[in-house]
C-alpha positions in Angstrom: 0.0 0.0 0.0 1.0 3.4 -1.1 0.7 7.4 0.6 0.3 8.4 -2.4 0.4 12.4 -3.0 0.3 13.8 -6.3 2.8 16.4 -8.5 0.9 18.9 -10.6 2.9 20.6 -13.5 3.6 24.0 -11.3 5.7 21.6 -8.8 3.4 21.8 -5.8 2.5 18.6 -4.3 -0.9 17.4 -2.3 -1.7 14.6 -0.1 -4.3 13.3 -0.7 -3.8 13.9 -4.6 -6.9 15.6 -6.4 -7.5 15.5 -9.8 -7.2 19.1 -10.3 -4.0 20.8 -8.7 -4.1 24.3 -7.5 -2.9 26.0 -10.6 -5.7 24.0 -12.7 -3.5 21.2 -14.1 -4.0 17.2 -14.0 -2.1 15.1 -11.7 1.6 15.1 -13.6 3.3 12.3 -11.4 2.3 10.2 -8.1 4.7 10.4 -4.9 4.8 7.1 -2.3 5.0 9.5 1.1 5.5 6.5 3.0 9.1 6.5 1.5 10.0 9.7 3.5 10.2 10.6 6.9 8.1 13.9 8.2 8.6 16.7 11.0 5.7 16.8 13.2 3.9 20.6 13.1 1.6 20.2 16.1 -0.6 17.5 17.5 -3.2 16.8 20.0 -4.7 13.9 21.7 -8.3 12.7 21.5 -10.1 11.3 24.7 -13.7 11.2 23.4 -13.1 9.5 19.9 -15.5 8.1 17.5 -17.0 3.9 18.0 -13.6 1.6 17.5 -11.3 4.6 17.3 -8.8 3.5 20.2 -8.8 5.9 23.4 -6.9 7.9 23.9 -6.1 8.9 20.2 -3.0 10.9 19.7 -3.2 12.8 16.2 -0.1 14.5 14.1 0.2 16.9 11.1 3.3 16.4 9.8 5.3 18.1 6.9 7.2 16.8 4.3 9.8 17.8 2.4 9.8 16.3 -1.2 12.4 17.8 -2.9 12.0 20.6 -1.9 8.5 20.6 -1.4 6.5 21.0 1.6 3.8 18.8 2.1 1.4 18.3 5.1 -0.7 15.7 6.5 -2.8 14.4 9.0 -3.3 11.3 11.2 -2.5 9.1 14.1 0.3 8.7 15.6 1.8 5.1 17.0 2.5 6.8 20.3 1.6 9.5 22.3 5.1 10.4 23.4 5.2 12.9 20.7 7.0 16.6 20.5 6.6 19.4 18.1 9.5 18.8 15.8 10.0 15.2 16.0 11.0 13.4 12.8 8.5 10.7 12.2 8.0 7.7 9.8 4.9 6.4 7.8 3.7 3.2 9.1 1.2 0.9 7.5 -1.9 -0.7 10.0 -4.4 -2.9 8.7 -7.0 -1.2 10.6 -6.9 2.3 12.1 -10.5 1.8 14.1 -12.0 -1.4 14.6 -14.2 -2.3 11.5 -17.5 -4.0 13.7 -17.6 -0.5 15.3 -20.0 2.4 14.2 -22.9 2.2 11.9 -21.7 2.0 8.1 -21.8 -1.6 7.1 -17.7 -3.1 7.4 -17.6 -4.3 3.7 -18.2 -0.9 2.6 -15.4 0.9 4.5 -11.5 0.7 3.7 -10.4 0.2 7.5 -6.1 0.6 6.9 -3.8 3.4 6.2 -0.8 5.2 8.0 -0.1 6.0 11.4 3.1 8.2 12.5 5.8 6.5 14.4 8.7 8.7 15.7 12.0 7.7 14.4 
């Protein structure tokens, strides 16, 4: 599984990628962010979360740079020992909440993706 971001022909970057970039252009390339490591901005940790979400829930946005690039994004974090300025890796879960939880059928909802784990 990929973080895919995508490159637009005016160089900026976005994660998740859109398929219209900010200066009006198609996607021009796709970028694996999980093969980078990112600098946490700020984060915050959740004690009231959403059915299956684990509790406490501590959340990152992080900054990439890609050549060059800055580019942010959100999400949990493997640990809540977490600073403002850490470096941090993209890890791949299976399941970010627990799927049985909440009121949308399982089948219909992708239940993986990335967490942030300080390197």
């Amino acid at each position: 599984m990929t973080m895919e971001a995508y490159r637009y022909e005016d160089g900026s970057i976005s994660y998740p990628g859109h398929p219209v970039g900010p200066d009006g252009s198609e996607p021009v390339e796709t970028i694996d962010l999980s093969e980078y490591t990112a600098e946490v901005i700020t984060w915050t940790t959740s004690t009231a979360t959403p059915p299956g979400v684990r509790e406490p829930n501590t959340l990152a946005i992080v900054e990439f740079d890609v050549d060059g690039e800055p580019v942010r994004a959100i999400g949990q974090a493997t640990s809540d020992d977490l600073e403002t300025g850490d470096e941090v890796e993209p890890i791949y879960v299976n399941e970010l909440r627990e799927p049985g939880a909440g009121i949308r059928e399982p089948e219909s909802q992708a239940w993986d993706g990335y967490r942030f784990e300080p390197v």
